[in-house]
Every structure is written in C-alpha cells, then in structure tokens.
N, C-alpha and C positions, 0 to 999 in steps of 0.2 A: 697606636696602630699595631696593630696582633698579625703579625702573617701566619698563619694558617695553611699549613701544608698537611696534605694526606700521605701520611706515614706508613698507611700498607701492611698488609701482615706479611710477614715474613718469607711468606711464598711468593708473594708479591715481587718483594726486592730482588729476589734471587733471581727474578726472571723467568723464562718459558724452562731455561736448561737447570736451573737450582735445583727441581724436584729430581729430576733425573738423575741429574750428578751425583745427589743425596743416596737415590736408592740403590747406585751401583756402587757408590761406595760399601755401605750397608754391605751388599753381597757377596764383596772382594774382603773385606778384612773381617766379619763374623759369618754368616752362611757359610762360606767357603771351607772356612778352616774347621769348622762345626762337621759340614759335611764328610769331609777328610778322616777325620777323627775317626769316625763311624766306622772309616773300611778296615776288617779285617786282619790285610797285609799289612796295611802303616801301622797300626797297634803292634801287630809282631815288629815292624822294621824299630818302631820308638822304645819298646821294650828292650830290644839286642842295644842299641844304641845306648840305654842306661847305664847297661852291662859292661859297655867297654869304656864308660868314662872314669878317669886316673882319680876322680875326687867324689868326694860325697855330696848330694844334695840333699839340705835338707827336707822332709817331707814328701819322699819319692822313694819309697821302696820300703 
C-alpha cells in the first residue's frame, strides 16, 4: 500500500502569501539597492566615503 500524496509545486506549498513574500523580498534586497546605486548623489556620497576610509580595499579605486 503506496500512499500517494499530492506534493504540489512549490507555489503551491508556499500558500496564497509565498508568491508575495517572494516578490517583496526580490525588491527590498536587489531592485532597491540597484535603484539607489543609480542616483547621482549616493554615487558622489560612496565615492567621498572611499576617500575617507584609514585602509585600502582591494579592487576599488
């Protein structure tokens, strides 16, 4: 005797809220900081910021 359960795709398990959770994830930890990057002023603000660190990184300037 085999029991036989419907295992679901993944979307499935997650529930109604998994897809959701997934995509606001998604937009909080890459879009976001992607977007950010973009502007203008943080590029100058992360540049001066390079400027003032006591040590060297490598592969950054």
């Amino acid at each position: 005797m085999t029991d036989t359960k419907d295992k679901g795709f993944l979307f499935n398990k997650g529930g109604k809220w998994g897809a959701i959770i997934g995509i606001i994830w998604i937009l909080i930890n890459i879009a976001l900081p992607l977007a950010i990057l973009r502007i203008p002023f943080f590029q100058k603000y992360l540049v001066g910021l390079e400027n003032k660190l006591p040590f060297d990184i490598p592969g950054i300037g």
